[in-house]
mmJSON file of the N, C-alpha and C atoms, coordinates in Angstrom:
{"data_MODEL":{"atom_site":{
"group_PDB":["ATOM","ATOM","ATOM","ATOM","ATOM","ATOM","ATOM","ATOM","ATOM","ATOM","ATOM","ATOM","ATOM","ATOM","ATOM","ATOM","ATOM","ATOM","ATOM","ATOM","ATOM","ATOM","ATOM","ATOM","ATOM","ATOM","ATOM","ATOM","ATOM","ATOM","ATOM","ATOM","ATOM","ATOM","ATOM","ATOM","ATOM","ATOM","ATOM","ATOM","ATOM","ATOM","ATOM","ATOM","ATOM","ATOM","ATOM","ATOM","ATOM","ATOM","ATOM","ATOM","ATOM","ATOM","ATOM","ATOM","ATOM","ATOM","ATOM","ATOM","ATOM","ATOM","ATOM","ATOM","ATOM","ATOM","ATOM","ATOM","ATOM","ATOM","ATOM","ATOM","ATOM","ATOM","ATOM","ATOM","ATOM","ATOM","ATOM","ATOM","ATOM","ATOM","ATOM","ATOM","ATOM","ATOM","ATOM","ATOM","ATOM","ATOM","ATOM","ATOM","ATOM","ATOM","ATOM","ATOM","ATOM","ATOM","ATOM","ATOM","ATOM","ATOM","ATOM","ATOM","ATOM","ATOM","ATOM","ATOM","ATOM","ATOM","ATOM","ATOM","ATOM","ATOM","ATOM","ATOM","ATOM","ATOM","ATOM","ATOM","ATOM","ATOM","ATOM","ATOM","ATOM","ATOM","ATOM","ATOM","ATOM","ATOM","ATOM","ATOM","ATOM","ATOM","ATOM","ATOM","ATOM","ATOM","ATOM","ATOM","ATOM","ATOM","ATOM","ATOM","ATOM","ATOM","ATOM","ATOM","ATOM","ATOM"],
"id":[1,2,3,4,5,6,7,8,9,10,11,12,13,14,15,16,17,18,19,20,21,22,23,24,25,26,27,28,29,30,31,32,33,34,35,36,37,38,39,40,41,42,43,44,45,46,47,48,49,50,51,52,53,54,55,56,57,58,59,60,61,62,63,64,65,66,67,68,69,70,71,72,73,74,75,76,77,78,79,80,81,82,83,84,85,86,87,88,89,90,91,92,93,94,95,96,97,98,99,100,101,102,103,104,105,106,107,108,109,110,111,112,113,114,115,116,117,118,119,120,121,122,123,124,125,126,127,128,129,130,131,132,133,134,135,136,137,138,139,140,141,142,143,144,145,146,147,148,149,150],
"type_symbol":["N","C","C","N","C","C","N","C","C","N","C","C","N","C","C","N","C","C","N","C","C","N","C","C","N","C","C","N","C","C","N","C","C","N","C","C","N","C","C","N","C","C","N","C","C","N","C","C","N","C","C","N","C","C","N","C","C","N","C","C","N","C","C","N","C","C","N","C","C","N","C","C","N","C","C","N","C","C","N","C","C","N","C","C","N","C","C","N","C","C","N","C","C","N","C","C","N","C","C","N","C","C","N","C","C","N","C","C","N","C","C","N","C","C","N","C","C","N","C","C","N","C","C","N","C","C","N","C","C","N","C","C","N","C","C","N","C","C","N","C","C","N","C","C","N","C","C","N","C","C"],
"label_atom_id":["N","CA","C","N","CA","C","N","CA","C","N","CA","C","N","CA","C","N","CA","C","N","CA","C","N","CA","C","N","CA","C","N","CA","C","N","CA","C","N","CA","C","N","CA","C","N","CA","C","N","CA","C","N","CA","C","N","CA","C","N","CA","C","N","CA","C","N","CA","C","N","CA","C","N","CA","C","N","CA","C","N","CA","C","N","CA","C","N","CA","C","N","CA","C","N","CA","C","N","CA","C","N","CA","C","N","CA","C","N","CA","C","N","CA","C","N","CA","C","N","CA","C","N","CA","C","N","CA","C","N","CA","C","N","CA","C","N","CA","C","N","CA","C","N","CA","C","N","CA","C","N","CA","C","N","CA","C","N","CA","C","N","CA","C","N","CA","C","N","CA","C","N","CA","C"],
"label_alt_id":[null,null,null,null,null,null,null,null,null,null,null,null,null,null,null,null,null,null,null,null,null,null,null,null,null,null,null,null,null,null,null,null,null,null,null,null,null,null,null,null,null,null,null,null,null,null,null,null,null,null,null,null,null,null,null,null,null,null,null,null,null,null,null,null,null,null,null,null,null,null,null,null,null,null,null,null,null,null,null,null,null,null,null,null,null,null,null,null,null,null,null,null,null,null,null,null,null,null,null,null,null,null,null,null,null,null,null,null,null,null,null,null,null,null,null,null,null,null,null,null,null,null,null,null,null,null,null,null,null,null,null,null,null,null,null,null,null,null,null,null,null,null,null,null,null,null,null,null,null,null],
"label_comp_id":["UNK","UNK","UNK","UNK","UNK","UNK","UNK","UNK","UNK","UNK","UNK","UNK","UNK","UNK","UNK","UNK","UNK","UNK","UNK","UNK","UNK","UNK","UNK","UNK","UNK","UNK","UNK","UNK","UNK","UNK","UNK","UNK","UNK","UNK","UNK","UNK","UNK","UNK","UNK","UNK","UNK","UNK","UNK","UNK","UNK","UNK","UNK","UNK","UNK","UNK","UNK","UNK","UNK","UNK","UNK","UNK","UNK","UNK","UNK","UNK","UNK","UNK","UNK","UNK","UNK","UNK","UNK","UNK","UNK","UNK","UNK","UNK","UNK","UNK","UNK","UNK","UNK","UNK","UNK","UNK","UNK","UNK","UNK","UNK","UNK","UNK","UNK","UNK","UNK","UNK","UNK","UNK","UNK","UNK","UNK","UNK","UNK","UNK","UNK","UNK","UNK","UNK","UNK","UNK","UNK","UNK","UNK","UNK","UNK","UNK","UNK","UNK","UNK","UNK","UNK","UNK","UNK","UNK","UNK","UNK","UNK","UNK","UNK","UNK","UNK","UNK","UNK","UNK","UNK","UNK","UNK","UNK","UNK","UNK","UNK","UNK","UNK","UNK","UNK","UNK","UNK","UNK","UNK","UNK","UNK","UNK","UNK","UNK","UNK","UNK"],
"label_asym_id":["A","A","A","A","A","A","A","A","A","A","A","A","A","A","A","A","A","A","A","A","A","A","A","A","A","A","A","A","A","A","A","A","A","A","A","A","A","A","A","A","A","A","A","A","A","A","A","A","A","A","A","A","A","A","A","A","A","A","A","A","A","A","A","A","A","A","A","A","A","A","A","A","A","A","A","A","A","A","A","A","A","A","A","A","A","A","A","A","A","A","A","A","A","A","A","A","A","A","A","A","A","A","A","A","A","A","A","A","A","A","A","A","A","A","A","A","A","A","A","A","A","A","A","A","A","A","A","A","A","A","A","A","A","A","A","A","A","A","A","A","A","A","A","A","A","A","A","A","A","A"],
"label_entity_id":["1","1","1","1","1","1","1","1","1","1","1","1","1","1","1","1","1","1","1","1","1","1","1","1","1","1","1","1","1","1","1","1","1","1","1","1","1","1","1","1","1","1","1","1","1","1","1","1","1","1","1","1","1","1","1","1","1","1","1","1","1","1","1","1","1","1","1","1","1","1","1","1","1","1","1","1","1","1","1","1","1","1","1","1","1","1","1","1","1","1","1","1","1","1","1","1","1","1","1","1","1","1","1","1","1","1","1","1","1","1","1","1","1","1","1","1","1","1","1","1","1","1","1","1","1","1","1","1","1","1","1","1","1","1","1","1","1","1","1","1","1","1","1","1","1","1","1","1","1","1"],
"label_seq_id":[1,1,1,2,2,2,3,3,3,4,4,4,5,5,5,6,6,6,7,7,7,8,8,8,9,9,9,10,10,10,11,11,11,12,12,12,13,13,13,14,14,14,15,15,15,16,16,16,17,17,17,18,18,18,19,19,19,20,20,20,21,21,21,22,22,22,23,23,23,24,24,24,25,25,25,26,26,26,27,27,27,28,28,28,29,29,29,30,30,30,31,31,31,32,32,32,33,33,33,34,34,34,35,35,35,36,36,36,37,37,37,38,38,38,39,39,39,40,40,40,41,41,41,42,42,42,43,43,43,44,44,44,45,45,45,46,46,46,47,47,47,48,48,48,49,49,49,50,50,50],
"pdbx_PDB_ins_code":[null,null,null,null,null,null,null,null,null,null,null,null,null,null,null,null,null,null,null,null,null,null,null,null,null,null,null,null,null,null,null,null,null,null,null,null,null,null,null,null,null,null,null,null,null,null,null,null,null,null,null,null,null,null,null,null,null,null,null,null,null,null,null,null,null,null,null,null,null,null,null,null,null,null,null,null,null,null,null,null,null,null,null,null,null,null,null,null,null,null,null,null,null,null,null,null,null,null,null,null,null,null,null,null,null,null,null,null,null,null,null,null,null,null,null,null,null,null,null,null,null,null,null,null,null,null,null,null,null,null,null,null,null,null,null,null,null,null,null,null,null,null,null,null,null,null,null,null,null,null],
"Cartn_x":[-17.369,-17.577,-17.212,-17.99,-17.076,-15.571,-15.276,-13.862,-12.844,-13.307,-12.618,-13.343,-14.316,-14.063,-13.48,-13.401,-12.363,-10.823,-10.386,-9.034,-8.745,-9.797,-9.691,-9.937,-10.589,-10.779,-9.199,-8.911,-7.155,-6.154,-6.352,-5.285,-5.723,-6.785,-6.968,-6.808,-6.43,-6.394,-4.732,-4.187,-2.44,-2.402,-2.779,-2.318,-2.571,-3.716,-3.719,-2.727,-2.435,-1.696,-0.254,-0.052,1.346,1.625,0.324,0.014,0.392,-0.513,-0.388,1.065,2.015,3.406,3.663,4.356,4.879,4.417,3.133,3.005,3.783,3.22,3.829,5.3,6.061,7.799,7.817,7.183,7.703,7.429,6.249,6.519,7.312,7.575,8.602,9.928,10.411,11.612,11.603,10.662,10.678,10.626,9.888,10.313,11.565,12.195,13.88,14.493,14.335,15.459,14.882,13.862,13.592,13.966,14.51,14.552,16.325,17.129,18.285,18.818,18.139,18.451,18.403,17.565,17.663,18.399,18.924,20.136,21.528,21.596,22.467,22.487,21.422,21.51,21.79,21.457,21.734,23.308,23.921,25.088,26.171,25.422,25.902,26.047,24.882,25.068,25.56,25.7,26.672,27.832,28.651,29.491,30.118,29.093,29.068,29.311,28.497,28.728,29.912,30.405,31.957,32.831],
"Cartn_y":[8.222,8.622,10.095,10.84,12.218,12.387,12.004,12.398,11.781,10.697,10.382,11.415,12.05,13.313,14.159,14.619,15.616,15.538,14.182,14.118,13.688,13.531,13.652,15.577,16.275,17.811,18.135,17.73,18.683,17.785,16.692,16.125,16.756,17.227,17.765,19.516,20.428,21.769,21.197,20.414,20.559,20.126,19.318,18.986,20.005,21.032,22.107,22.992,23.38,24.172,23.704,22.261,23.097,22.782,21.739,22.554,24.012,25.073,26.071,26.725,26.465,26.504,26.382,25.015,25.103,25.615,25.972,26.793,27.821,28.913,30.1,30.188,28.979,29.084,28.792,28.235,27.667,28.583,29.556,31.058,32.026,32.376,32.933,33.096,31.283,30.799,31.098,30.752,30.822,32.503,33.519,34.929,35.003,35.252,35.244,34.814,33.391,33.342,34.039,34.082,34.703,36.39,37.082,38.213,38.365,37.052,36.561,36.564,35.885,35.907,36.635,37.389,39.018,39.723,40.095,40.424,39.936,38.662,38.302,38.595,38.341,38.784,40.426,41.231,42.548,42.732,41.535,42.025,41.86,40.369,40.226,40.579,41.722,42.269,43.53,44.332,45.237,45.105,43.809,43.523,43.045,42.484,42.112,43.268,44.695,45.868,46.777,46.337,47.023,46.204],
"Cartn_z":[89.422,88.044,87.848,88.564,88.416,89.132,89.476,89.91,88.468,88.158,86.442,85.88,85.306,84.61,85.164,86.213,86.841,86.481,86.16,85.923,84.592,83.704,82.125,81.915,82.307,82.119,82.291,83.847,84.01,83.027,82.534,81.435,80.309,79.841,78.752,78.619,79.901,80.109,79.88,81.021,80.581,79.185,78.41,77.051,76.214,76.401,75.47,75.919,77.29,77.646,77.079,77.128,76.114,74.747,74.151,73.017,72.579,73.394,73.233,73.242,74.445,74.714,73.61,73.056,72.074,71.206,70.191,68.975,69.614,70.745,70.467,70.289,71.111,70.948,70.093,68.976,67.569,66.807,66.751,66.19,66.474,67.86,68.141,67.778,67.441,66.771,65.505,64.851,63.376,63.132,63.716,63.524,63.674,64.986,65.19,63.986,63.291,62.603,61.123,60.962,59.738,59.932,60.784,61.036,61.035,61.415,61.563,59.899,59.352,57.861,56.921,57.49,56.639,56.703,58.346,58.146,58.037,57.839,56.946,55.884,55.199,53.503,53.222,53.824,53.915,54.392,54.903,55.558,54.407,53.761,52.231,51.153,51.542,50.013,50.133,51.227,51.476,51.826,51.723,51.536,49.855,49.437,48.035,47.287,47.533,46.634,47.11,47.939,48.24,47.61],
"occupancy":[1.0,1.0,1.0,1.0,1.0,1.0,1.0,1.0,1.0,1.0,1.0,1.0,1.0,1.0,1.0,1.0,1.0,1.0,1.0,1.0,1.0,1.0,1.0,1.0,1.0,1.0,1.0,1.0,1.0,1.0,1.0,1.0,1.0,1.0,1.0,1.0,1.0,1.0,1.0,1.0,1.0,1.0,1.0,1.0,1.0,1.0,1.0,1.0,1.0,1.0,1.0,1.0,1.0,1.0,1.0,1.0,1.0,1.0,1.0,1.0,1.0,1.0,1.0,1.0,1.0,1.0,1.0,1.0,1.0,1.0,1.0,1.0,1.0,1.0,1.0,1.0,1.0,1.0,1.0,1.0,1.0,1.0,1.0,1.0,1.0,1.0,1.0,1.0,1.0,1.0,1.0,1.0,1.0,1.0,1.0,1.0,1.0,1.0,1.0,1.0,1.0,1.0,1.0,1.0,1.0,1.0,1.0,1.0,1.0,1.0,1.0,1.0,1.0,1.0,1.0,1.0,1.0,1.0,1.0,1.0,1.0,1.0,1.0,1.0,1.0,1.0,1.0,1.0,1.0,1.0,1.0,1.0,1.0,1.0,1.0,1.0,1.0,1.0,1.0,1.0,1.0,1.0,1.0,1.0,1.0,1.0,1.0,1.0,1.0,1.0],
"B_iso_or_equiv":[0.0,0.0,0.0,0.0,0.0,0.0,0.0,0.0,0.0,0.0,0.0,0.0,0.0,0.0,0.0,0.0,0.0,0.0,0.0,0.0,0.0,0.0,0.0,0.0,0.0,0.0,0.0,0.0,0.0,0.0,0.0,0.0,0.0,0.0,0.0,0.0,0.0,0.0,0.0,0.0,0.0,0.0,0.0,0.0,0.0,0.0,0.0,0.0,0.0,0.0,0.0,0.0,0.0,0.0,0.0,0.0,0.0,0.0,0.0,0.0,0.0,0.0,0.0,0.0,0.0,0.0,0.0,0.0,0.0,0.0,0.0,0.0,0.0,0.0,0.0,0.0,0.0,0.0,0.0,0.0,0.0,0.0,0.0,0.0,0.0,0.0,0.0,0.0,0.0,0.0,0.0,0.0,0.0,0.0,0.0,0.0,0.0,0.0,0.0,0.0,0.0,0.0,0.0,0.0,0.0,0.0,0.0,0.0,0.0,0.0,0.0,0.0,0.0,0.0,0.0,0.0,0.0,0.0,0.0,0.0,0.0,0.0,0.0,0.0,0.0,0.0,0.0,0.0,0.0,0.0,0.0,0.0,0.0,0.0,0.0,0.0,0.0,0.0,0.0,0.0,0.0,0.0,0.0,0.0,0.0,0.0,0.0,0.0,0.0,0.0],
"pdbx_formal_charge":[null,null,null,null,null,null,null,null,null,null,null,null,null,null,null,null,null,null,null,null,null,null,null,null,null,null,null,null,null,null,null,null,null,null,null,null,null,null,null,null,null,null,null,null,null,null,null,null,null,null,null,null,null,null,null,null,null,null,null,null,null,null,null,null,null,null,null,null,null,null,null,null,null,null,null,null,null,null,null,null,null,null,null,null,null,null,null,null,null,null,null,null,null,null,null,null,null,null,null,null,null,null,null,null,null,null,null,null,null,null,null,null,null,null,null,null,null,null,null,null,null,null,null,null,null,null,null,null,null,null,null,null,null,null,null,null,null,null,null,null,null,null,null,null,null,null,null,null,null,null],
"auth_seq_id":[1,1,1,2,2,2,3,3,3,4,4,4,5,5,5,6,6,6,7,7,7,8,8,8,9,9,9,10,10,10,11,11,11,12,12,12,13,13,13,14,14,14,15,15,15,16,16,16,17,17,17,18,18,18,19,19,19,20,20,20,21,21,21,22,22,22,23,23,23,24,24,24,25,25,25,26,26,26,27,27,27,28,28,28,29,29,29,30,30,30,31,31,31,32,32,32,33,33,33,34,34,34,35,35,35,36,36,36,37,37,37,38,38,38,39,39,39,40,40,40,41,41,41,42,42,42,43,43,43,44,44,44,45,45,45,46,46,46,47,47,47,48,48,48,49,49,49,50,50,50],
"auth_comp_id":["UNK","UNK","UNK","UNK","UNK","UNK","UNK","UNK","UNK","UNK","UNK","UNK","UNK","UNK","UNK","UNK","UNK","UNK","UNK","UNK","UNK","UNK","UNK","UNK","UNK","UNK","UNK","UNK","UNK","UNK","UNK","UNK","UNK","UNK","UNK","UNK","UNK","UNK","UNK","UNK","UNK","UNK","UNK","UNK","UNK","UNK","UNK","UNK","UNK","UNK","UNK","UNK","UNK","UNK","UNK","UNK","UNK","UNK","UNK","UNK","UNK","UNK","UNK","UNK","UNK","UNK","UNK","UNK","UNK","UNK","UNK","UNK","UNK","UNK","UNK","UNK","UNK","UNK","UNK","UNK","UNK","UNK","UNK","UNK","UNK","UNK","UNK","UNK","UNK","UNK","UNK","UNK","UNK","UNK","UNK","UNK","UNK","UNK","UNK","UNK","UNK","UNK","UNK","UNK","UNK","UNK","UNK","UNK","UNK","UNK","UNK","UNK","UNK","UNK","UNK","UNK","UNK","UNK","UNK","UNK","UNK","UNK","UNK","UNK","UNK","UNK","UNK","UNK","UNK","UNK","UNK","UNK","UNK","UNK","UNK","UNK","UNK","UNK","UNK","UNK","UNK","UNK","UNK","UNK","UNK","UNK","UNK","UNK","UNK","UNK"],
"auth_asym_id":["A","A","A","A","A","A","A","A","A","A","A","A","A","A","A","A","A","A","A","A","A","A","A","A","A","A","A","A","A","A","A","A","A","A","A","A","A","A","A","A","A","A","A","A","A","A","A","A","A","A","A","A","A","A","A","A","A","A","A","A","A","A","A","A","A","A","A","A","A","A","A","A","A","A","A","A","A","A","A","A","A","A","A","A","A","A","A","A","A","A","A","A","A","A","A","A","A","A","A","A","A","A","A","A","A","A","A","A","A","A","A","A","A","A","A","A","A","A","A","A","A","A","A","A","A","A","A","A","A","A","A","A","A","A","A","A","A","A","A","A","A","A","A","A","A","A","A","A","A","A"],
"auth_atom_id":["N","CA","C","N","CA","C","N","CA","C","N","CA","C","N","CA","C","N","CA","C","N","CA","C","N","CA","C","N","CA","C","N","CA","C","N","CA","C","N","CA","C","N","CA","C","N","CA","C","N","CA","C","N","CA","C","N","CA","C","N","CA","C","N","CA","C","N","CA","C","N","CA","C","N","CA","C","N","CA","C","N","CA","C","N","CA","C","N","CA","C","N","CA","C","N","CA","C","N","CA","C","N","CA","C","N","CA","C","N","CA","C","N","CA","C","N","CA","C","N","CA","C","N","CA","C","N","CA","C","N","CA","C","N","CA","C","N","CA","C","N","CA","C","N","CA","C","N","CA","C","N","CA","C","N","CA","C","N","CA","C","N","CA","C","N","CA","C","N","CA","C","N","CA","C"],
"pdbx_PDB_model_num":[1,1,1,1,1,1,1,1,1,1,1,1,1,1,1,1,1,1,1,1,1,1,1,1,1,1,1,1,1,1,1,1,1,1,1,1,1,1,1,1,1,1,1,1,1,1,1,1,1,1,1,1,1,1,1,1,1,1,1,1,1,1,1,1,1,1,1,1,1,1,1,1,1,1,1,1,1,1,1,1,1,1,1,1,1,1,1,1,1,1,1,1,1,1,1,1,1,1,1,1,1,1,1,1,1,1,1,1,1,1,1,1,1,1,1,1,1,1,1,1,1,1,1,1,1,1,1,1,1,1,1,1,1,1,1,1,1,1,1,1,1,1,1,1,1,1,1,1,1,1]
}}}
């Protein structure tokens, strides 16, 4: 009986763990390109006013 909770605890530490993984790469990503698109639009519009 305890050794099945022992191996529901470590399936439930890895499933948060990359839970956790992925949110942070999926914020990470979503900064990058939102930081990507800005300067595009800046690249555009100083191109636009020339």
């Amino acid at each position: 009986m305890k050794l099945c909770k022992n191996w529901r605890l470590l399936i439930a530490i890895i499933a948060f763990s990359g839970f956790v993984a992925a949110t942070v790469a999926t914020v990470f990503l979503f900064l990058d390109k939102k930081k990507k698109d800005e300067e595009d639009l800046e690249h555009y519009l100083d191109c636009s006013i020339q």
